[in-house]
C-alpha positions as a LaTeX table, in Angstrom:
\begin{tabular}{lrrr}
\hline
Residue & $x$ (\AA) & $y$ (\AA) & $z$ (\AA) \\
\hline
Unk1 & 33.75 & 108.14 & 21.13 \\
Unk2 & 36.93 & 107.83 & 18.72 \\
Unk3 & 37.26 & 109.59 & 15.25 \\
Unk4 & 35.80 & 107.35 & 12.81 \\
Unk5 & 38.51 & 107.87 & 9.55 \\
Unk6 & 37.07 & 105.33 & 7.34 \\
Unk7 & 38.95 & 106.28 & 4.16 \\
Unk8 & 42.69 & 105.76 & 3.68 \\
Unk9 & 43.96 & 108.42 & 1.19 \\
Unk10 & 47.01 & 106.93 & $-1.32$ \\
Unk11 & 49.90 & 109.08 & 0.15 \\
Unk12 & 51.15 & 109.91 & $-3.19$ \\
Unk13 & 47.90 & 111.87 & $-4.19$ \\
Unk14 & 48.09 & 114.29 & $-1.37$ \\
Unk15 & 48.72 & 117.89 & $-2.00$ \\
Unk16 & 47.96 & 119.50 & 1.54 \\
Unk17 & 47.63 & 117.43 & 4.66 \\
Unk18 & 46.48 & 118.77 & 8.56 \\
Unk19 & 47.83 & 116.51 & 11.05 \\
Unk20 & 46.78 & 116.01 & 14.40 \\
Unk21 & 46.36 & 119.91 & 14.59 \\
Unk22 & 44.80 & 121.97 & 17.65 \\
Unk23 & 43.97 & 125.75 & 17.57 \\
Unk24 & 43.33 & 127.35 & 20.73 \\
Unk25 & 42.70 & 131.32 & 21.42 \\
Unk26 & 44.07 & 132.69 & 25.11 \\
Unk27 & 40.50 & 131.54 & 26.65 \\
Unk28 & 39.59 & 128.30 & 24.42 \\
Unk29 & 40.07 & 125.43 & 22.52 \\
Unk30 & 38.54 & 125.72 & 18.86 \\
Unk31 & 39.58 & 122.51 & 17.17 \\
Unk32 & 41.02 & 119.51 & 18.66 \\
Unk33 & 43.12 & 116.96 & 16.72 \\
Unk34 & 42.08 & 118.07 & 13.26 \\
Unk35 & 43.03 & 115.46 & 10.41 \\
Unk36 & 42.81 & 115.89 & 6.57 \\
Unk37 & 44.08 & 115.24 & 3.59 \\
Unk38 & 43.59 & 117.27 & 0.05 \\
Unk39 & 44.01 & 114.97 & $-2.56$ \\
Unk40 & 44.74 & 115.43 & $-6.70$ \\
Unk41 & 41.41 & 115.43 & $-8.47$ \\
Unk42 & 39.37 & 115.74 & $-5.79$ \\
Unk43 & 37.16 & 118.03 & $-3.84$ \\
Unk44 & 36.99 & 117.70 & 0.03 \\
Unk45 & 34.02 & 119.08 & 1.34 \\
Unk46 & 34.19 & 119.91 & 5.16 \\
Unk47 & 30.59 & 120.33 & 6.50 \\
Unk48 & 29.13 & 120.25 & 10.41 \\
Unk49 & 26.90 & 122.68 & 12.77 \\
Unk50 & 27.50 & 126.69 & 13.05 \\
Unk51 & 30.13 & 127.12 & 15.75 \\
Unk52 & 32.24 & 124.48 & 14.80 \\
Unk53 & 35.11 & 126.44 & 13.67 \\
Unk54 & 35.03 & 125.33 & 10.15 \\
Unk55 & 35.89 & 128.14 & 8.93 \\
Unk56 & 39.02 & 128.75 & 11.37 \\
Unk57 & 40.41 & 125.38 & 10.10 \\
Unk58 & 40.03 & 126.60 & 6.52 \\
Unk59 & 42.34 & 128.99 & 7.43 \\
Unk60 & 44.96 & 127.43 & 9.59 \\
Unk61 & 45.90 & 125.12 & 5.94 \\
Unk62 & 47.01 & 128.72 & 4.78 \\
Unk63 & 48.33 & 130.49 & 7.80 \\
Unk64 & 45.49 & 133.23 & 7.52 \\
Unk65 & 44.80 & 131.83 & 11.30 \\
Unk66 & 47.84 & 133.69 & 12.33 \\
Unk67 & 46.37 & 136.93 & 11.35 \\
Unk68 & 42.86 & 136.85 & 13.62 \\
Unk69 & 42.42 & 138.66 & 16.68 \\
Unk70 & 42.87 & 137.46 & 19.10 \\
Unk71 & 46.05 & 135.61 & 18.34 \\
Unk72 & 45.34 & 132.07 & 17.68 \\
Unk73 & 47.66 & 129.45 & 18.66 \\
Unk74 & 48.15 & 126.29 & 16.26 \\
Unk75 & 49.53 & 123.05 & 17.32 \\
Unk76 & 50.12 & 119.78 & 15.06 \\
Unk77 & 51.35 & 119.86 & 11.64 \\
Unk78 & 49.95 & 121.18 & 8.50 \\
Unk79 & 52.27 & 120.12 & 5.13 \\
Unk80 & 51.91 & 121.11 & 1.52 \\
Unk81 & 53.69 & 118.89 & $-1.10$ \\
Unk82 & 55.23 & 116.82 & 2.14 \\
Unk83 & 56.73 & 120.36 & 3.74 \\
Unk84 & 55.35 & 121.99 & 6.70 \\
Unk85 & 53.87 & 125.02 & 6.02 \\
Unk86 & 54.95 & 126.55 & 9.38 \\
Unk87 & 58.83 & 125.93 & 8.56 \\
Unk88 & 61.26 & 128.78 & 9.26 \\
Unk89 & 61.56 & 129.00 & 5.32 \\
Unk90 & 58.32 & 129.47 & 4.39 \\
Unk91 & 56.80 & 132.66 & 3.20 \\
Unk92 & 53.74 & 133.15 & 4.47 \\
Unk93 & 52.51 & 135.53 & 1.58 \\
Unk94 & 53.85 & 133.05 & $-0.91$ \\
Unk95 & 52.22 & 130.00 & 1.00 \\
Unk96 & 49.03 & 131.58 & 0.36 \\
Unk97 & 49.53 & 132.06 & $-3.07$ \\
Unk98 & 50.37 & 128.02 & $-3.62$ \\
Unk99 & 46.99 & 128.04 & $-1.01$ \\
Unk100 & 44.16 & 130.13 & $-2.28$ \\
Unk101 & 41.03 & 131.32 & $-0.63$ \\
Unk102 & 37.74 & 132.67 & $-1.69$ \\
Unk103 & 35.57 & 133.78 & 1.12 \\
Unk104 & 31.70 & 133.87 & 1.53 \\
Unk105 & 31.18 & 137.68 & 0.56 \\
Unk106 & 32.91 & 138.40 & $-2.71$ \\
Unk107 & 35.98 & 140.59 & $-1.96$ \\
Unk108 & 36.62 & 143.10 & $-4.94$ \\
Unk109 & 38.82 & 146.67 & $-5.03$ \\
Unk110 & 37.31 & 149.45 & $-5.75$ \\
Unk111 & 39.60 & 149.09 & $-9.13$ \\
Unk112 & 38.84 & 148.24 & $-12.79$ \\
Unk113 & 38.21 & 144.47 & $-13.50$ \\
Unk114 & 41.01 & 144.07 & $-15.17$ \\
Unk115 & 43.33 & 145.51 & $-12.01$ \\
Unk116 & 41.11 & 143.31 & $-9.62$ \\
Unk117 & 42.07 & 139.94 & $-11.96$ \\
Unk118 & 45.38 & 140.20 & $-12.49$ \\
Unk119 & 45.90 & 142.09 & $-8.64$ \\
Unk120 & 48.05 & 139.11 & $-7.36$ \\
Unk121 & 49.44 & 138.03 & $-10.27$ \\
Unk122 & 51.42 & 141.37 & $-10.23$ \\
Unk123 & 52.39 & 141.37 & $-7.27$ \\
Unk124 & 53.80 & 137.92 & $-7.02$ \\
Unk125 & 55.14 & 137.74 & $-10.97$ \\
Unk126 & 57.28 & 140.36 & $-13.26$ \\
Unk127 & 54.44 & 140.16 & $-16.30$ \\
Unk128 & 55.28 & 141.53 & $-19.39$ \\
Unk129 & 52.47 & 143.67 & $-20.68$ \\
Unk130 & 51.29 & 140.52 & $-22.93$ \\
Unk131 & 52.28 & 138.14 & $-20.79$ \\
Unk132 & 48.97 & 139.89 & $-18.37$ \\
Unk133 & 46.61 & 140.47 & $-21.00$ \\
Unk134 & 47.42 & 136.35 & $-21.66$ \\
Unk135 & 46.78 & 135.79 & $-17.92$ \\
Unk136 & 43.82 & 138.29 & $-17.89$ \\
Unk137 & 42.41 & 136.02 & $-20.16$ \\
Unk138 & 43.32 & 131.85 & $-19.02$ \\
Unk139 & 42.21 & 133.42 & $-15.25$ \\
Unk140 & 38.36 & 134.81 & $-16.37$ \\
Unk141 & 37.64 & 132.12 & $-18.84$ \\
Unk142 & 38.69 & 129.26 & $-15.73$ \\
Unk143 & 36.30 & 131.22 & $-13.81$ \\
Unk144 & 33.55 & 131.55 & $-16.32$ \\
Unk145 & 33.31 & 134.99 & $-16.88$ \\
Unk146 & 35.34 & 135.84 & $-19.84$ \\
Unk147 & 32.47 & 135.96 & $-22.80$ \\
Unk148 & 30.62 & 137.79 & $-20.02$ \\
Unk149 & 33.38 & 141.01 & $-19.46$ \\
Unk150 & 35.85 & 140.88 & $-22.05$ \\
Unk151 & 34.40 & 143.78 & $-23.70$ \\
Unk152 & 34.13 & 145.65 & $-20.26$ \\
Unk153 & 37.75 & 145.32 & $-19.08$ \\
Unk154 & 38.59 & 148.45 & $-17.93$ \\
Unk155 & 35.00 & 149.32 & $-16.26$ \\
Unk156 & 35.00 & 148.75 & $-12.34$ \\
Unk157 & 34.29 & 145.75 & $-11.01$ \\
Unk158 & 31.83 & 147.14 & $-8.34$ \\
Unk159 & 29.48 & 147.35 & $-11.30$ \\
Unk160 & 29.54 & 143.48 & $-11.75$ \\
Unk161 & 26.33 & 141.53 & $-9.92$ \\
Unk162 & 27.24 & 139.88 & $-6.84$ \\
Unk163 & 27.61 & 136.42 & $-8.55$ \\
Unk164 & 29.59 & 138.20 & $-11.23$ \\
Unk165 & 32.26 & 139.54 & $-8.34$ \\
Unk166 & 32.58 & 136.06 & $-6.65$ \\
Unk167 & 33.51 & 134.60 & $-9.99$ \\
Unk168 & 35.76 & 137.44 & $-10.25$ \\
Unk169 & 37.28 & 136.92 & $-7.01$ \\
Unk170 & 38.22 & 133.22 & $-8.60$ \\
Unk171 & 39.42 & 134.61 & $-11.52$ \\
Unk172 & 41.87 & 136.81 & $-9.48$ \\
Unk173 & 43.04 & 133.26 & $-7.38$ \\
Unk174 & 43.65 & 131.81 & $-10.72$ \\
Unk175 & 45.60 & 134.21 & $-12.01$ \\
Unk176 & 48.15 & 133.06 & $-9.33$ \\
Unk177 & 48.50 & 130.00 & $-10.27$ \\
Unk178 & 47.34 & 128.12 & $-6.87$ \\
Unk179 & 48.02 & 124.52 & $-6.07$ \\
Unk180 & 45.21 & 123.94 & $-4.19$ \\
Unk181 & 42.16 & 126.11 & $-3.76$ \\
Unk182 & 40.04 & 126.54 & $-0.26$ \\
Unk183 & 36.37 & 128.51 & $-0.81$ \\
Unk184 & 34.82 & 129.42 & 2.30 \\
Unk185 & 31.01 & 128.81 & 1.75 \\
Unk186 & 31.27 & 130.63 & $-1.61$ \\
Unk187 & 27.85 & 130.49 & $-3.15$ \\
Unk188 & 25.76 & 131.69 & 0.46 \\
Unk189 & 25.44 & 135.21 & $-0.53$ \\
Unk190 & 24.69 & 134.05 & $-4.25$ \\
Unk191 & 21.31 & 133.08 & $-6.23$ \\
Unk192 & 20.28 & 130.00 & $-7.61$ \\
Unk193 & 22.21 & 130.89 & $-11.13$ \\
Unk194 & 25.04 & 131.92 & $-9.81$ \\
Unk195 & 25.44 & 129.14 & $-7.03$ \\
Unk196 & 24.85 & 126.86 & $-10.33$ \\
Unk197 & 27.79 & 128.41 & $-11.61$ \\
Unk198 & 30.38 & 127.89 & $-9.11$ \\
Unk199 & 29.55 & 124.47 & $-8.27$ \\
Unk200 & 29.96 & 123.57 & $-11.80$ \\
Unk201 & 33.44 & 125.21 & $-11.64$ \\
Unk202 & 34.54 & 123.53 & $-8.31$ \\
Unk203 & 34.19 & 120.17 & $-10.40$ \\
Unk204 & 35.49 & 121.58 & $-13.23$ \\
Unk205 & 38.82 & 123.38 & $-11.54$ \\
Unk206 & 39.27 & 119.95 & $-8.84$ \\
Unk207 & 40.49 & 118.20 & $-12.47$ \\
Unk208 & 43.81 & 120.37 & $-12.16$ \\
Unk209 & 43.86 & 121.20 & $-8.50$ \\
Unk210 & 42.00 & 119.81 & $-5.44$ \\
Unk211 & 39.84 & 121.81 & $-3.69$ \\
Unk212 & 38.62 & 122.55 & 0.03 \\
Unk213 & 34.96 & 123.32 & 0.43 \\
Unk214 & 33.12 & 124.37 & 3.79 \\
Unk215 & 29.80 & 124.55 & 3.03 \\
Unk216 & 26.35 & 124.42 & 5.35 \\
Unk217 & 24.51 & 123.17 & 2.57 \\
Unk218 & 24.64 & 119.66 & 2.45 \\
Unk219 & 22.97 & 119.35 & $-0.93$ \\
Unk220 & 25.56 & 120.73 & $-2.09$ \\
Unk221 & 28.46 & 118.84 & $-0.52$ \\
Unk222 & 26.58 & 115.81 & $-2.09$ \\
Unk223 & 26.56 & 117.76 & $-5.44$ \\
Unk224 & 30.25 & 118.59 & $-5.28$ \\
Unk225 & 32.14 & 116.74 & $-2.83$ \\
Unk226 & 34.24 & 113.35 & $-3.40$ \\
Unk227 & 35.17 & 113.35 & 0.27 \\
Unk228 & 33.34 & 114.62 & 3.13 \\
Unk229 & 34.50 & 115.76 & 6.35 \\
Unk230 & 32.21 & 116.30 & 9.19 \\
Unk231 & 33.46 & 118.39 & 11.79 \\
Unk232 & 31.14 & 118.36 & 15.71 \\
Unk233 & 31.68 & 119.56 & 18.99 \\
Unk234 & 32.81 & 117.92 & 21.65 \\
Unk235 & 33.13 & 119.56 & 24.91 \\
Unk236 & 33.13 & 122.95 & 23.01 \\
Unk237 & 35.57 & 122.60 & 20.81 \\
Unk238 & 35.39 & 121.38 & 17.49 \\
Unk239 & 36.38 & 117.73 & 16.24 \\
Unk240 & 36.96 & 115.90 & 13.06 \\
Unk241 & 34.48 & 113.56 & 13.43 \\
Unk242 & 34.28 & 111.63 & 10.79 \\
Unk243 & 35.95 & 111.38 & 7.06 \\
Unk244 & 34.21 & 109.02 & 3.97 \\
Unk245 & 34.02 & 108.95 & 0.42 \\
Unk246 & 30.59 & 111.09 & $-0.68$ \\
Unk247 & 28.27 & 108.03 & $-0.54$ \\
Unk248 & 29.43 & 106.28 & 2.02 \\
Unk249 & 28.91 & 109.36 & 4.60 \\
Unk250 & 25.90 & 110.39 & 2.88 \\
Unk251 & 24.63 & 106.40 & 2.85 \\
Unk252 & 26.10 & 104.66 & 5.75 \\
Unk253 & 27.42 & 107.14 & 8.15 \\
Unk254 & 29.59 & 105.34 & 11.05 \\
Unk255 & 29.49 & 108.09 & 13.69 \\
Unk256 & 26.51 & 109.10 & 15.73 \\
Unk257 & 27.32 & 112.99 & 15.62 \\
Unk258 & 27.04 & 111.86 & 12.07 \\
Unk259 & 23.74 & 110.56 & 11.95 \\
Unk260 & 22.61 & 113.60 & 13.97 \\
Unk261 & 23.84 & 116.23 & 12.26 \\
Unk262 & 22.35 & 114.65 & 8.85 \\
Unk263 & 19.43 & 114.09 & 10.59 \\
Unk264 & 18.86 & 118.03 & 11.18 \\
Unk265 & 20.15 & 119.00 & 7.91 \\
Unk266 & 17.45 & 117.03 & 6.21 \\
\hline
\end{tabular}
């Protein structure tokens, strides 16, 4: 059966765009074909079964693929702003500051929470002492956790709750400045609350920047998502299936790998 690609994105909206890409290790294919396209003001969800390799595309839009073990080979084209992302001019380390990531377990340094926020912004920028405390403080209040820390600045962040550190962890991809932001099933390690939180962010942040979610819970892609991507295998390696608007896919899905995945996530 063909991809079903029922929605035609306006070219001049797109931010980040996968084309026709393939990642295969030395034994396997992982994804086949992959399109998408990252629009302004929206947020692309990207769901389908465990084993998929949604997670692996995630990181192919950034070039983080390149650094997995084994090596992982990446055919097709991947472009941010219109410019391949793979180009002999592109800096990787910069790419992934235009890119941003925040991964399912919260990812803090052993470091105060004001060295954890501002821990990319440093390294990329030359900040002027207020120039940081000014970016210390746009980064944690876009990530909801100013009122909550801004008395505690200099205490380590390994204090903060779990739901606390992921929100940190967006605070320190803020600080950068990102064009587009990818979150790796953010809120699976978080509570109720917290996952509250976030999701209320993601629509809050996609205003300014769109954003890539892969998430397993499809409640949530409905809560969240503008676009949906559903991602299936097909002879073991993982497909772009089909790609709607939120309520189509979630109210008239054209794809029968579509229908059955819903089916079992209901």
């Amino acid at each position: 059966m063909a991809e079903v690609l029922r929605l035609v994105p306006a070219p001049d909206r797109t931010v980040l765009a996968a084309r026709r890409v393939s990642v295969e290790t030395p034994s396997r294919v992982l994804h086949r074909r992959a399109d998408l396209e990252v629009r302004r003001g929206e947020v692309l969800a990207i769901i389908g079964p465990s084993g998929a390799g949604k997670s692996t595309l995630l990181k192919v839009l950034n070039r983080l693929a390149e650094l997995e073990t084994p090596p992982l080979v990446v055919e097709g084209e991947v472009e941010l702003e219109g410019v391949s992302v793979f180009g002999s001019g592109v800096d990787p380390d910069e790419l992934r500051r235009r890119v941003g990531i925040l991964f399912q377990q919260p990812v803090v340094f052993p470091r105060s929470i004001r060295a954890n926020t501002l821990f990319g912004a440093v390294h990329h920028e030359r900040l002027d002492r207020h120039q940081k405390e000014q970016r210390l403080e746009e980064a944690l209040k876009g990530a909801a956790l100013w009122d909550e820390v801004k008395d505690r600045l200099d205490e380590r962040a390994t204090v903060l709750s779990v739901g606390q550190q992921q929100r940190l962890c967006l605070a320190r991809t803020l600080a950068v400045h990102p064009e587009v932001i990818l979150m790796d099933e953010p809120t699976s390690a978080l509570d109720p609350r917290s996952t509250e939180a976030i999701e209320a962010l993601i629509r809050e942040l996609s205003a300014t920047r769109p954003i890539v979610l892969v998430t397993h819970d499809l409640a949530q892609a409905r809560r969240t998502a503008d676009v949906i991507a559903c991602i299936c295998l097909r002879d073991g390696a993982g497909e772009v299936v089909e790609t709607a608007c939120c309520t189509d896919f979630f109210t008239r899905p054209g794809c029968r790998e579509t229908v059955e995945y819903l089916q079992q996530g209901i």
